[in-house]
N, C-alpha and C positions, 0 to 999 in steps of 0.2 A: 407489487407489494401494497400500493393504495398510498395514499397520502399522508401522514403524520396531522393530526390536526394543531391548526395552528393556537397560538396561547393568546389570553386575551391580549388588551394593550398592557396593562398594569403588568400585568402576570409578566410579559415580554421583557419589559422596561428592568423588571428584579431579574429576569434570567439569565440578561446578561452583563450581566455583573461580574466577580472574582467569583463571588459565593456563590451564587447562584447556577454559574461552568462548573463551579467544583461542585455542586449538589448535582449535576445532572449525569458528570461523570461517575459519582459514587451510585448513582441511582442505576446508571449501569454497570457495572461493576457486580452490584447485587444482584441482577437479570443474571450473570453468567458463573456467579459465588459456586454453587451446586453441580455444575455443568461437568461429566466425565469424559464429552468427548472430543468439546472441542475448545481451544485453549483464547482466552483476551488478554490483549497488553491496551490500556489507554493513556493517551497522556496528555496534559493540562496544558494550555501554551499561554502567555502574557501575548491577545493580537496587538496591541504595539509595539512590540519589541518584539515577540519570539522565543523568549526565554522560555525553560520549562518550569511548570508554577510542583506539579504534582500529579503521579502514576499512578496507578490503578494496572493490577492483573489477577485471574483466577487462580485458586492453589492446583489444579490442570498445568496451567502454565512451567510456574515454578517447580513441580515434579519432576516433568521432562527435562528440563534443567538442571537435576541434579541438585535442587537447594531450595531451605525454606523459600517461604512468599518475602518475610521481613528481607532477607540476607539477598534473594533476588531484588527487591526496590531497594534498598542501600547499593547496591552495585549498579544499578541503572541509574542511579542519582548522581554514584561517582563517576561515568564512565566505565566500569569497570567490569561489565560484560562477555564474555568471550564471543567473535560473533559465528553464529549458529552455521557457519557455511566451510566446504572446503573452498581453498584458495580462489581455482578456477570460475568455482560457484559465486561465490563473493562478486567478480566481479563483473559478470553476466549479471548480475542482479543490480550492481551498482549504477551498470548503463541501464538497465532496465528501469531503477527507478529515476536516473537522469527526464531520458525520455517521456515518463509519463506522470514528472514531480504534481502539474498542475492540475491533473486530473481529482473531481473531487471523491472519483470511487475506481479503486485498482483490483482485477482479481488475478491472480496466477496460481500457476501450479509450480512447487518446487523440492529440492532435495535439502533439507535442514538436517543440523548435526544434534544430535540430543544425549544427554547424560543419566537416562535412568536407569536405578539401579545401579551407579557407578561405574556403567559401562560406555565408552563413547561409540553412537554407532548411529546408523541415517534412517530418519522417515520421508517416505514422501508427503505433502502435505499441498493444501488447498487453501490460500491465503486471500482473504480483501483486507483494505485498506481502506478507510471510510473518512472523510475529513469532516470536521464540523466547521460552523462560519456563524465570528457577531455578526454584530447589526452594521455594521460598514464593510462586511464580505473580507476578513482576513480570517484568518485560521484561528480557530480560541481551542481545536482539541482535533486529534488522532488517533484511533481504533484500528488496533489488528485483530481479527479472528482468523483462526487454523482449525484446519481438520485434516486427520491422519487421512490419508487416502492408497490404496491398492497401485500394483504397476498398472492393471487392466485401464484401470481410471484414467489416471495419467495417461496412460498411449491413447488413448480417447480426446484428451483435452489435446495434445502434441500432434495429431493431428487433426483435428477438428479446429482447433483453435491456436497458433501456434506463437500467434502474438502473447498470447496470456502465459505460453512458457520460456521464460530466459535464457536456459539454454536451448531449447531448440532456436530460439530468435538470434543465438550468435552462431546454429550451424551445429550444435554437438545434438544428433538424431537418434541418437542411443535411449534404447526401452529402459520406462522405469527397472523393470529386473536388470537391463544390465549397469543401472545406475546405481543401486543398491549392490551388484556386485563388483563392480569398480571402486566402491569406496574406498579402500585401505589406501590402492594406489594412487587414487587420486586424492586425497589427506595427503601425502608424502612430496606431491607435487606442487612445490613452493611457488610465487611467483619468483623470486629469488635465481631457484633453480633454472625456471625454463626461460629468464632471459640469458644466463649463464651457460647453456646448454648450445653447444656446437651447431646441430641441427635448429632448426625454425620452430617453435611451438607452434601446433596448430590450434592449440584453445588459444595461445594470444595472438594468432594472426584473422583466427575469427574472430575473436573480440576485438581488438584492434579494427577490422574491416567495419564493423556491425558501429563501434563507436565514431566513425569518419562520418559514415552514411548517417547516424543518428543528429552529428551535430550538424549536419545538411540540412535537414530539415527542421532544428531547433529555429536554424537559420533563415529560415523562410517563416516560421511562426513569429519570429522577432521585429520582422519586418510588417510582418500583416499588423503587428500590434501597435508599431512605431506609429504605420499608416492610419489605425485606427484612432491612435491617440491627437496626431496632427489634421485630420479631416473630420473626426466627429462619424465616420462613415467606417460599420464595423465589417473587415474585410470578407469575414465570412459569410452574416449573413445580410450584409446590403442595408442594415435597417442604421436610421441618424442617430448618435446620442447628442444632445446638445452638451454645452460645457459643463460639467457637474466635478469638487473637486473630490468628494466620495469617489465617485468612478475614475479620476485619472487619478486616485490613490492604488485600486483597485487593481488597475491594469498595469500600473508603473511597476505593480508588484508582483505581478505573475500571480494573484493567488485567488483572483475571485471563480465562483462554480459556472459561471458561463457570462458571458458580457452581455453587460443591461441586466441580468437576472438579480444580479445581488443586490442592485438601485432599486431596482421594481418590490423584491422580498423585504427589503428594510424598508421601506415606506409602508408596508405591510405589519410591520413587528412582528415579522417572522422571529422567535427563538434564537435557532442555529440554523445557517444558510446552508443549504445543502443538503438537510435531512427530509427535505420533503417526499425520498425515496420510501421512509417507511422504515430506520433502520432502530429507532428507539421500540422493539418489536421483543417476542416474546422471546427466549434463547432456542424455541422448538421450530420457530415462524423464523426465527434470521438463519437458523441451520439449516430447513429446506430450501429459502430463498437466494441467500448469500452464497455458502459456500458446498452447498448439493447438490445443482445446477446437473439435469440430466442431458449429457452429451450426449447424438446419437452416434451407434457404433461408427468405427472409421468403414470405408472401402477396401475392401480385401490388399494384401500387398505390405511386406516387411517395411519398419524404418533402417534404413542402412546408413552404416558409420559415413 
């Protein structure tokens, strides 16, 4: 995508500020105001605390949801949402964003529930997740974009890339078509129900298996980090940090975009850490880069349940 260029010192110093996060989110915001095809949620965060300051979405967005843009951000303010998933989905995606909370850029493919028209019924869709970072590498803002995508697509990413989609990552290998025609029944399948149910669920014995193995390896991340933080020696890549309390804030926190980067970027006056992917971009340039991404076709040969 090329680099974002960086802002001067001065420019930097106002950007990141309250006001200044809040101008840059509303500045995107308006990159995707117009946009028919693919939908933005973003949202403000307080990085020392975590609170949410203030949202930002297209009227894209709030369409498929069935409700003005005003009455969608009053409901996201309160909590008060419905979330766009059935059950089983919900929480294939829950582990999924377990797993890859710290990552500063997420893309998946999924099955979301949408209300247009006042009909509730499932798209498939093409999601990233973009984090923004002050000047001490914590979170000050978070960007979703979607796009409606085809089963063809989907069976393309699900096997070509299979990490990027949640349920094939807990084992459900089912074609987009047959995920769009599973829907009713699988809406109807609580989690309620299928611990309730005589027989064993097999969506919660995959998921269950998928969330064992996942916090395995949380568990070995935790470790490299602990290591990292008591020897100054970053376990992944070999190189020293000396004691800095920016960075053992950073790491204590789980949220910087790669160790030592966020130290090195804010000595820079870097903006927002993490955007130097290029993501403050036109809504035509982050739709072919972001979430267009041409899969080549899979290898011959059915997905089977």
């Amino acid at each position: 995508l090329g680099a974002a260029p960086l802002p001067l010192p001065d420019a930097a110093a106002a950007a990141d500020t309250e006001l200044g996060r809040e101008a840059a989110l509303m500045r995107e915001a308006e990159l995707w105001e117009a946009d028919r095809e693919c939908l933005f949620i973003g949202t403000l965060f307080d990085p020392a605390t975590g609170e949410r300051r203030r949202m930002a979405c297209n009227p894209r967005t709030a369409e498929l949801l069935g409700m003005h843009r005003e009455e969608l951000l009053s409901r996201y303010a309160d909590r008060a949402v419905e979330v766009p998933f059935v059950p089983a989905d919900w929480l294939a995606n829950f582990v999924h964003d377990l797993e890859f909370a710290e990552e500063a850029r997420n893309e998946r493919f999924l099955r979301l529930v949408v209300r247009s028209g006042g009909v509730r019924r499932p798209m498939l869709m093409s999601s990233c997740k973009a984090k923004f970072f002050s000047s001490t590498g914590l979170v000050s803002r978070i960007s979703y974009y979607y796009r409606v995508i085809g089963p063809e697509e989907y069976d393309r990413a699900a096997q070509c890339s299979p990490a990027s989609c949640p349920l094939v990552a807990m084992g459900d290998l089912r074609t987009g078509q047959q995920l769009l025609d599973d829907f009713e029944a699988d809406d109807r399948l609580t989690v309620r129900r299928m611990m309730a149910s005589r027989h064993e669920s097999p969506a919660l014995r995959r998921i269950t298996a998928a969330l064992a193995d996942m916090c395995t390896r949380l568990e070995k991340r935790l470790s490299a980090v602990s290591a990292t933080k008591e020897t100054g020696v970053d376990a992944a890549t070999g190189y020293l940090h000396p004691p800095d309390p920016a960075y053992d804030a950073i790491v204590g926190n789980l949220r910087w975009p790669g160790p030592g980067r966020a130290i090195a970027e804010a000595e820079e006056g870097s903006e927002e850490l993490g955007c130097a992917s290029g993501l403050l971009l036109s809504p035509d340039s982050r739709r072919e880069n972001l979430c267009c991404r041409t899969i080549p076709s899979p290898s011959p040969g059915p997905l089977t349940l």
